[in-house]
PDB file with one MODEL, atoms N, CA, C and O in Angstrom:
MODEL        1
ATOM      1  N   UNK A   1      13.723 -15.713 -11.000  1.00  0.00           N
ATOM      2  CA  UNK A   1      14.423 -14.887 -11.983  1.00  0.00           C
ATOM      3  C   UNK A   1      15.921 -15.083 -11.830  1.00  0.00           C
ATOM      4  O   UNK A   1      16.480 -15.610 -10.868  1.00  0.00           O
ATOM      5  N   UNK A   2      16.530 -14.546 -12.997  1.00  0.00           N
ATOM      6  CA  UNK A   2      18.087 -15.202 -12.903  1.00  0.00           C
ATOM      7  C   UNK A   2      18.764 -14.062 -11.897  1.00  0.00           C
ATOM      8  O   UNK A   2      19.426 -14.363 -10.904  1.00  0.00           O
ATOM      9  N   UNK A   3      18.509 -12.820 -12.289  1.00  0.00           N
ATOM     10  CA  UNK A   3      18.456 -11.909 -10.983  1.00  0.00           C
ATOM     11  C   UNK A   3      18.756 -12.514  -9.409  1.00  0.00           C
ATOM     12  O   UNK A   3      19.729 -12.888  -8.754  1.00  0.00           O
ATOM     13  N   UNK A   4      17.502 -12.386  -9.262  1.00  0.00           N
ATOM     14  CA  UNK A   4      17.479 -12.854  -7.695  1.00  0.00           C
ATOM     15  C   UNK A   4      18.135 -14.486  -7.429  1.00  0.00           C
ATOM     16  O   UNK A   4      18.128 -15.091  -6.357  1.00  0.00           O
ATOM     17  N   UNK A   5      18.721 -14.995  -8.826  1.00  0.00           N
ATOM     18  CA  UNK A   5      19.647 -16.275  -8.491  1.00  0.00           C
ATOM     19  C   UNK A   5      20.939 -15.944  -8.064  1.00  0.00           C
ATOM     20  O   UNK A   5      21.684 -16.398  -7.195  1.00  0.00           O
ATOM     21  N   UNK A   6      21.013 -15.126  -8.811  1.00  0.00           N
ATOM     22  CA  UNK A   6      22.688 -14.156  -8.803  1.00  0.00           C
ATOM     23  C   UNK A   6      23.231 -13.498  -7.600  1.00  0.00           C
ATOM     24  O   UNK A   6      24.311 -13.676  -7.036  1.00  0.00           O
ATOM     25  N   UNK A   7      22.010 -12.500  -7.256  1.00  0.00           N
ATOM     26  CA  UNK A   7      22.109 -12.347  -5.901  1.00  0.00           C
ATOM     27  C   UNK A   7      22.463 -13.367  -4.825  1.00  0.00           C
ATOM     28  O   UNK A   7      23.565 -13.478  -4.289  1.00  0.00           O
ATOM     29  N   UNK A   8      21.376 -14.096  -4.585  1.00  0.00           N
ATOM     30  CA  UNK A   8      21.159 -14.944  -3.808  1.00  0.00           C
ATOM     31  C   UNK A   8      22.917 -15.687  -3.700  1.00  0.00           C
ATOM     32  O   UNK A   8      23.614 -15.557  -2.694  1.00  0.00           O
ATOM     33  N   UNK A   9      23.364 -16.447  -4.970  1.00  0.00           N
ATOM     34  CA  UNK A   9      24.213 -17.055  -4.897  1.00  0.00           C
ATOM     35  C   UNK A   9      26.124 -16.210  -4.458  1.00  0.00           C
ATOM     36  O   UNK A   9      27.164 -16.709  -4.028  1.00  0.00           O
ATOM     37  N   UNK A  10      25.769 -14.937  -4.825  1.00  0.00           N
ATOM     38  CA  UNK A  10      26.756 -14.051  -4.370  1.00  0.00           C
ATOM     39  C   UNK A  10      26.783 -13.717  -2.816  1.00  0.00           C
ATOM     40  O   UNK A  10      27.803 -13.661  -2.129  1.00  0.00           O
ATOM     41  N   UNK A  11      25.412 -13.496  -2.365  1.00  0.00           N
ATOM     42  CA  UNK A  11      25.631 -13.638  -0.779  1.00  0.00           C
ATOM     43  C   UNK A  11      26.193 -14.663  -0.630  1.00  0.00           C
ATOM     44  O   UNK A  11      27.067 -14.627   0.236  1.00  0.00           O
ATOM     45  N   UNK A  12      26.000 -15.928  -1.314  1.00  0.00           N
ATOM     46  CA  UNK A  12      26.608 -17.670  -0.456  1.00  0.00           C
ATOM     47  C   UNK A  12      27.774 -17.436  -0.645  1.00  0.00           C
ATOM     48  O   UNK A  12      28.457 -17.692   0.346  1.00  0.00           O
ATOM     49  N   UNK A  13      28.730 -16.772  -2.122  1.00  0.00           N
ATOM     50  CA  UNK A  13      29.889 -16.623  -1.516  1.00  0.00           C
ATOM     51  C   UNK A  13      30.116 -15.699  -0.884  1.00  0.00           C
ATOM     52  O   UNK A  13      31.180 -16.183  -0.495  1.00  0.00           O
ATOM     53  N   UNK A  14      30.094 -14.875  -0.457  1.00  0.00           N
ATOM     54  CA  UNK A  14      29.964 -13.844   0.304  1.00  0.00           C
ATOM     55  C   UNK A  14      30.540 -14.159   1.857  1.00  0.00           C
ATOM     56  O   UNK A  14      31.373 -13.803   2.690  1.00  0.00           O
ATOM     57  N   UNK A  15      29.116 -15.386   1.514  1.00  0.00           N
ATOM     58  CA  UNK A  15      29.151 -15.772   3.491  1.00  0.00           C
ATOM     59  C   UNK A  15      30.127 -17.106   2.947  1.00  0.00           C
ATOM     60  O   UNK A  15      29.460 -18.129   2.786  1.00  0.00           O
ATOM     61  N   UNK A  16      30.769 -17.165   2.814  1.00  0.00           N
ATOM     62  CA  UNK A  16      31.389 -18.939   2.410  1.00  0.00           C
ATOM     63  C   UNK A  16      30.454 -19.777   2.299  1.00  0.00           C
ATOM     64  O   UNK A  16      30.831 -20.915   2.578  1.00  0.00           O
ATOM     65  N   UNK A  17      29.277 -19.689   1.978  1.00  0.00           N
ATOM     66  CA  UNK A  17      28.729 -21.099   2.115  1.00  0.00           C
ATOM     67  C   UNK A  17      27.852 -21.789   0.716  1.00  0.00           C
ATOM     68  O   UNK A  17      26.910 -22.576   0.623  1.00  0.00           O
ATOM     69  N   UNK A  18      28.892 -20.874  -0.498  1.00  0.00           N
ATOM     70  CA  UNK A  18      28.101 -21.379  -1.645  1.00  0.00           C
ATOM     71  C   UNK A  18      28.934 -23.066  -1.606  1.00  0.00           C
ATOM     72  O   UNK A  18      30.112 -22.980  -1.258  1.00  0.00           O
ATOM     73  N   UNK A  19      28.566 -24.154  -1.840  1.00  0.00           N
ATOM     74  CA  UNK A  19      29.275 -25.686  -2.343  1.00  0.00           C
ATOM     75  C   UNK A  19      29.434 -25.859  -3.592  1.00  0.00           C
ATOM     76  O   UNK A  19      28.702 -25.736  -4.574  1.00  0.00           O
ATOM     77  N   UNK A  20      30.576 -26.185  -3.410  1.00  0.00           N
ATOM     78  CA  UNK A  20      30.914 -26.672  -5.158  1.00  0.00           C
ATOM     79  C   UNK A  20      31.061 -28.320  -5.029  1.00  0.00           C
ATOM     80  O   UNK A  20      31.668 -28.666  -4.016  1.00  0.00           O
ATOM     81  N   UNK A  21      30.637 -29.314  -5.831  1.00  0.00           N
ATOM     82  CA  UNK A  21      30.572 -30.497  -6.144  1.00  0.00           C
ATOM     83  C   UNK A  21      31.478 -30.951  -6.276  1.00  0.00           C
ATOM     84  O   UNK A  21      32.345 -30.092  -6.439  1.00  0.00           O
ATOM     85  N   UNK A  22      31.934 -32.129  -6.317  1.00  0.00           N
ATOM     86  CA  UNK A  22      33.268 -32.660  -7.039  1.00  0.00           C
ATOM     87  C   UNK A  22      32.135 -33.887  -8.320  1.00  0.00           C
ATOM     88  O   UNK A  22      31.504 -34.940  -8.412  1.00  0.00           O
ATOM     89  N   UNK A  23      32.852 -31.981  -9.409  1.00  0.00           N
ATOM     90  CA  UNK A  23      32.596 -33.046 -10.574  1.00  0.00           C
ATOM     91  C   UNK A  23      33.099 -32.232 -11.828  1.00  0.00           C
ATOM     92  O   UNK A  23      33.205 -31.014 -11.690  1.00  0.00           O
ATOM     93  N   UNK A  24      33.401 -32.775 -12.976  1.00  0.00           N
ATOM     94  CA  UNK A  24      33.798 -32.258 -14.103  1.00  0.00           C
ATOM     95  C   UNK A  24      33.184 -30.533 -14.437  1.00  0.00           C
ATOM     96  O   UNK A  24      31.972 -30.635 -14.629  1.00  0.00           O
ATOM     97  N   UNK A  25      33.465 -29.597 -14.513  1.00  0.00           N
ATOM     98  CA  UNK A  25      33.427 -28.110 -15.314  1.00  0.00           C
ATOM     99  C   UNK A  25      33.704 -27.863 -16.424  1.00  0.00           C
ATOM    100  O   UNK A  25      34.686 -28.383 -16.955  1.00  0.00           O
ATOM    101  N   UNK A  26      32.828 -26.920 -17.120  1.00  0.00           N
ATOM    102  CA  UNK A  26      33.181 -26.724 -18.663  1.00  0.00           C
ATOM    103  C   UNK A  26      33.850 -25.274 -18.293  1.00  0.00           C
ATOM    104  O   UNK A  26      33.089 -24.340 -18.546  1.00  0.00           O
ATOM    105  N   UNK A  27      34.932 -24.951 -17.825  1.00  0.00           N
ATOM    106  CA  UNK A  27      35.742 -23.585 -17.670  1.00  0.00           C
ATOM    107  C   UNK A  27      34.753 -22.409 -18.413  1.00  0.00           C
ATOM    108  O   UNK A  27      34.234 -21.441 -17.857  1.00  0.00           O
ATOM    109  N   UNK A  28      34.669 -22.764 -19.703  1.00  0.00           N
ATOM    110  CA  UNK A  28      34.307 -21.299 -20.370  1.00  0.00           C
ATOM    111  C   UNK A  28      32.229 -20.862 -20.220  1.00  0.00           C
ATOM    112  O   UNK A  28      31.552 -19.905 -20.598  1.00  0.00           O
ATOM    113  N   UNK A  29      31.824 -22.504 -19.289  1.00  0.00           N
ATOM    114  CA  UNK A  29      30.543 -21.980 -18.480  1.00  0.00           C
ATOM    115  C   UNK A  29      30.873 -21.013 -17.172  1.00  0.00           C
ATOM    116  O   UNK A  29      30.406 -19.939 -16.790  1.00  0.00           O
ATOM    117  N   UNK A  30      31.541 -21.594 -16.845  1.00  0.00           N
ATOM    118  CA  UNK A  30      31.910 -21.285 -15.603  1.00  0.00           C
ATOM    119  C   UNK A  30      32.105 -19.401 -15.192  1.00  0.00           C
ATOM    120  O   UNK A  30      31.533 -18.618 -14.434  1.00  0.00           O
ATOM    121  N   UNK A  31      33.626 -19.289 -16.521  1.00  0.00           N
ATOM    122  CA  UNK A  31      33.343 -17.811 -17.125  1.00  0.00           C
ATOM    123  C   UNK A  31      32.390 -16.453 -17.028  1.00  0.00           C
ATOM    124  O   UNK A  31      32.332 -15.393 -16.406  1.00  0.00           O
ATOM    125  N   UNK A  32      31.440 -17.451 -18.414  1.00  0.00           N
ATOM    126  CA  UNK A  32      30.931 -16.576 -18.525  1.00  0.00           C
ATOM    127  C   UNK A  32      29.512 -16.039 -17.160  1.00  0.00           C
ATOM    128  O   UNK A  32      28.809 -15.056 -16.925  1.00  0.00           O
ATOM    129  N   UNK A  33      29.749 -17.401 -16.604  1.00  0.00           N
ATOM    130  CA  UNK A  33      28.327 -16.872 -15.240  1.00  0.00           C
ATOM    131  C   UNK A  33      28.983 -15.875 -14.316  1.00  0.00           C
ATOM    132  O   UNK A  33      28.334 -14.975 -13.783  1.00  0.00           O
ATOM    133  N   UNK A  34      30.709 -16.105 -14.075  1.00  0.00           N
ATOM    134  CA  UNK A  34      30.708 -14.971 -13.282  1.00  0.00           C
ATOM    135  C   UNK A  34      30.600 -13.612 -14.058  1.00  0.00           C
ATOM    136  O   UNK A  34      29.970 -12.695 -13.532  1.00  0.00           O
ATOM    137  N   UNK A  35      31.320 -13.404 -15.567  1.00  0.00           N
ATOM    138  CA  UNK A  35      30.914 -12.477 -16.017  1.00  0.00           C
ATOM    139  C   UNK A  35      29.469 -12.026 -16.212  1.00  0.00           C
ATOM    140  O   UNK A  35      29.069 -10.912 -16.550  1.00  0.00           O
ATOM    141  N   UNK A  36      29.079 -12.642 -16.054  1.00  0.00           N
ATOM    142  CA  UNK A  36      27.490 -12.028 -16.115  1.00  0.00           C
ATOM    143  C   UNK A  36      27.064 -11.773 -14.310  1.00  0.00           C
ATOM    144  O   UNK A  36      25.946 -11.289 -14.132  1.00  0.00           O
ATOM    145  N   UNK A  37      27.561 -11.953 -13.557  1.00  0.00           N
ATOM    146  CA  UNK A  37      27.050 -11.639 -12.176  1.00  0.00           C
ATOM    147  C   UNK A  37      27.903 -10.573 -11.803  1.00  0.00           C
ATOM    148  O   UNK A  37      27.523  -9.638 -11.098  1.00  0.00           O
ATOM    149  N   UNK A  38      29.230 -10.711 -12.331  1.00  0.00           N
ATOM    150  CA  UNK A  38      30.062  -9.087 -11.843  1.00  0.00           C
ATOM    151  C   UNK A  38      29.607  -8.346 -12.736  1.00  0.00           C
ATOM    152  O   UNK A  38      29.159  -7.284 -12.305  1.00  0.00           O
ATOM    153  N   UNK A  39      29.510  -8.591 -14.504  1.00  0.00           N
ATOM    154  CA  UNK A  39      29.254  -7.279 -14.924  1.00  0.00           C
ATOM    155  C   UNK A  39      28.438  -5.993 -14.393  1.00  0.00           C
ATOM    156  O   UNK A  39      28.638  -4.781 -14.476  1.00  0.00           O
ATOM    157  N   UNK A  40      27.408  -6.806 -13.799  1.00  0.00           N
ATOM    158  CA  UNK A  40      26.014  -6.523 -13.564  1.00  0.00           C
ATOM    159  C   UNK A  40      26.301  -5.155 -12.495  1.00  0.00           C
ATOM    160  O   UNK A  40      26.167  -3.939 -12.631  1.00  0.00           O
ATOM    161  N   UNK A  41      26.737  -5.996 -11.446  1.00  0.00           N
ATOM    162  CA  UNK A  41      27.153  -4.938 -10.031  1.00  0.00           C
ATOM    163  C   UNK A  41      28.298  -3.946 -10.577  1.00  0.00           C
ATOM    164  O   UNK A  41      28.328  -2.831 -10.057  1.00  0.00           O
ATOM    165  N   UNK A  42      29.245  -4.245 -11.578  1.00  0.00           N
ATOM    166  CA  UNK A  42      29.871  -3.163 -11.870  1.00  0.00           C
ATOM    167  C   UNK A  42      29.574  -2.203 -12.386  1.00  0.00           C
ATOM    168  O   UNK A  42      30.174  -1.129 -12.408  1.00  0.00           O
ATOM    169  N   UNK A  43      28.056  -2.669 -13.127  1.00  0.00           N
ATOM    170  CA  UNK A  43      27.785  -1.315 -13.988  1.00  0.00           C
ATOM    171  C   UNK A  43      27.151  -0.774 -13.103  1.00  0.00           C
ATOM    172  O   UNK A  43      27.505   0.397 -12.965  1.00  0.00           O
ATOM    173  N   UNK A  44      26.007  -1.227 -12.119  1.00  0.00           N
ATOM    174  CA  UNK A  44      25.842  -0.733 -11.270  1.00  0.00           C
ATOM    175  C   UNK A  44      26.641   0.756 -10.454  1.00  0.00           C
ATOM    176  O   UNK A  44      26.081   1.728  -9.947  1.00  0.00           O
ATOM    177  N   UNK A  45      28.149   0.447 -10.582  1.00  0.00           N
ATOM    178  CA  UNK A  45      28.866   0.725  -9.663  1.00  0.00           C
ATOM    179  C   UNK A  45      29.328   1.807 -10.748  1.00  0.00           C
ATOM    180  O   UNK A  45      29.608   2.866 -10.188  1.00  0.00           O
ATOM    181  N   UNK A  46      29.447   1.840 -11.776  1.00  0.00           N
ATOM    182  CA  UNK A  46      29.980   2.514 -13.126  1.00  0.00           C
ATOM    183  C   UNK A  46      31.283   2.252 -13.026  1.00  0.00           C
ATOM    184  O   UNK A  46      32.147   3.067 -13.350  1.00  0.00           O
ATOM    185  N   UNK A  47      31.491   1.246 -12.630  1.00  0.00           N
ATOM    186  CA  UNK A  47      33.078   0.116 -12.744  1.00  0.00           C
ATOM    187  C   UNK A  47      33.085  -0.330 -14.382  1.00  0.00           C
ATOM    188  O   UNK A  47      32.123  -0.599 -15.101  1.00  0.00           O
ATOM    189  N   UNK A  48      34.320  -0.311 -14.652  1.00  0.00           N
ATOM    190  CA  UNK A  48      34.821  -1.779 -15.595  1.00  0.00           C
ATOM    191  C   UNK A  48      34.984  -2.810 -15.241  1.00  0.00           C
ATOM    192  O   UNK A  48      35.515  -3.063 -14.160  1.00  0.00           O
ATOM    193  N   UNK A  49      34.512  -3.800 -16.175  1.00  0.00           N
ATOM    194  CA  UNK A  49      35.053  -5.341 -16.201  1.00  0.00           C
ATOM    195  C   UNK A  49      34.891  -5.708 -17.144  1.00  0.00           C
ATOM    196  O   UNK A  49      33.862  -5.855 -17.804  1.00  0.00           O
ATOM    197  N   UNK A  50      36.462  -6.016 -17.435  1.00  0.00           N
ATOM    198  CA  UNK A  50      37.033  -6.700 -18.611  1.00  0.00           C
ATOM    199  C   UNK A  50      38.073  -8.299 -18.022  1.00  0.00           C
ATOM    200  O   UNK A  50      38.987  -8.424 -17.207  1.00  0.00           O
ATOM    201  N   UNK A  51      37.385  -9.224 -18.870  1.00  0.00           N
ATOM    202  CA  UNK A  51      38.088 -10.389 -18.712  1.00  0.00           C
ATOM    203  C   UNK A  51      38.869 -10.798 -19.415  1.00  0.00           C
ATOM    204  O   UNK A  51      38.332 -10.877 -20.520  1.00  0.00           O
ATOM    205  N   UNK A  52      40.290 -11.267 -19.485  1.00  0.00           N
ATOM    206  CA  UNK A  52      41.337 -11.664 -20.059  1.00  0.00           C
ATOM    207  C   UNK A  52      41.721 -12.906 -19.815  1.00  0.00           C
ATOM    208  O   UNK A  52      42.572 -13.087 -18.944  1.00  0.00           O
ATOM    209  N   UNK A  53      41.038 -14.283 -20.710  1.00  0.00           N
ATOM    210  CA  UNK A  53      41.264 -16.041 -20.273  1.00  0.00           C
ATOM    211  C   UNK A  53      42.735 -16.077 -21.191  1.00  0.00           C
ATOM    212  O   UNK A  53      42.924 -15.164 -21.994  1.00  0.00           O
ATOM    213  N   UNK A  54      43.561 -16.957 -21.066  1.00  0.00           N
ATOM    214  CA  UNK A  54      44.816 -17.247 -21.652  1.00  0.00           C
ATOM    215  C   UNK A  54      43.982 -18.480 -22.663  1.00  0.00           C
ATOM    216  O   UNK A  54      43.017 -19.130 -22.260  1.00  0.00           O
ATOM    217  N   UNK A  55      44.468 -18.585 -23.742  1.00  0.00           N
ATOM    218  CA  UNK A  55      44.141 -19.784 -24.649  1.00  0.00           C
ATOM    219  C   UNK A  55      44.325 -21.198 -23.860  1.00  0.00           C
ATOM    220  O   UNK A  55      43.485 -22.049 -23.565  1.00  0.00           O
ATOM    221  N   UNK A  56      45.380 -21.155 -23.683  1.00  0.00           N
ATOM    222  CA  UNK A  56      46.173 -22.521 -22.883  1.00  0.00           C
ATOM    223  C   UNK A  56      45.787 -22.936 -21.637  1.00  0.00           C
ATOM    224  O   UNK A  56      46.492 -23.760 -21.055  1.00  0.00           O
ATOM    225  N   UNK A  57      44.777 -22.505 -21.117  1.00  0.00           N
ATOM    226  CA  UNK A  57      43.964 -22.706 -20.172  1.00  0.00           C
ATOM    227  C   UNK A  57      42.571 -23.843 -20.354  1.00  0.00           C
ATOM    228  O   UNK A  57      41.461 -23.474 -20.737  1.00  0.00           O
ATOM    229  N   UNK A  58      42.863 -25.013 -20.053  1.00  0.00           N
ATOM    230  CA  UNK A  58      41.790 -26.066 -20.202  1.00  0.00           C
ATOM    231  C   UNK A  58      40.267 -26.177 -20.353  1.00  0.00           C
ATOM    232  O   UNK A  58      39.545 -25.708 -19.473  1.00  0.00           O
ATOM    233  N   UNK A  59      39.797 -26.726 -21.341  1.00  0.00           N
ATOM    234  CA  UNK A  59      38.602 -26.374 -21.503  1.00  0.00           C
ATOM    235  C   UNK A  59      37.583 -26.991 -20.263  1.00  0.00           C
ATOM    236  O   UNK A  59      36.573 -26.419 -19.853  1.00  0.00           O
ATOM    237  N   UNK A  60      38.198 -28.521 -19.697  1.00  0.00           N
ATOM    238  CA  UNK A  60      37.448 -28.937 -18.914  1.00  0.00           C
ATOM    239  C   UNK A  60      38.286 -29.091 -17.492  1.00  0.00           C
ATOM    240  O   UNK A  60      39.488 -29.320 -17.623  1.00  0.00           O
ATOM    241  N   UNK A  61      37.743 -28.983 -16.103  1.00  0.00           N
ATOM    242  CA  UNK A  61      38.224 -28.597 -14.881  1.00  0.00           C
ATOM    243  C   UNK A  61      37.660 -29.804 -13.906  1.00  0.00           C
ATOM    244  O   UNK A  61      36.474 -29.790 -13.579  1.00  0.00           O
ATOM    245  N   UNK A  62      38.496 -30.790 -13.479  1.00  0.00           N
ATOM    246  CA  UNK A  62      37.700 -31.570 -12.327  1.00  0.00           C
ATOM    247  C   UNK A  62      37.925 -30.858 -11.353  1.00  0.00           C
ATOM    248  O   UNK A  62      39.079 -30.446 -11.233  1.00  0.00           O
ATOM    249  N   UNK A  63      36.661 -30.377 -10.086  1.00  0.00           N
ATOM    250  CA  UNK A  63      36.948 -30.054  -8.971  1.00  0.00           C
ATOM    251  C   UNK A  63      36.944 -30.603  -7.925  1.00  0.00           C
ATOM    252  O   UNK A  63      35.801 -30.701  -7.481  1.00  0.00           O
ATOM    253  N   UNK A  64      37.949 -31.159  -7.092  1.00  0.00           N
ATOM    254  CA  UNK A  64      37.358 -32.453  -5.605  1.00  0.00           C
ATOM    255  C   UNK A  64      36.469 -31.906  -4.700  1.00  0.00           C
ATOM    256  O   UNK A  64      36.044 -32.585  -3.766  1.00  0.00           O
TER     257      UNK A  64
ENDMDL
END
């Protein structure tokens, strides 16, 4: 379940040990997965989260 992916992958950062690849990112994937993994725990929490991207911010991201 995407659930228990979310989790799972929030402990890895958590503990440092999620890996990121060195390879091209589509920024506004990228986005929206964390918004969908914080929303989640915030509502939980009866937190807000609201995201604010700048236009001028690149659509695609190489990471080494």
């Amino acid at each position: 379940s995407s659930d228990l992916n979310n989790i799972l992958d929030i402990s890895k950062i958590e503990a440092g040990k999620l890996e990121i690849l060195s390879s091209e990112y589509e920024l506004s994937s990228l986005i929206m997965d964390l918004v969908n993994m914080v929303t989640q725990m915030a509502h939980i929490k009866h937190l807000a989260f609201n995201v604010n991207v700048d236009e001028n911010i690149p659509h695609l991201l190489y990471v080494l």
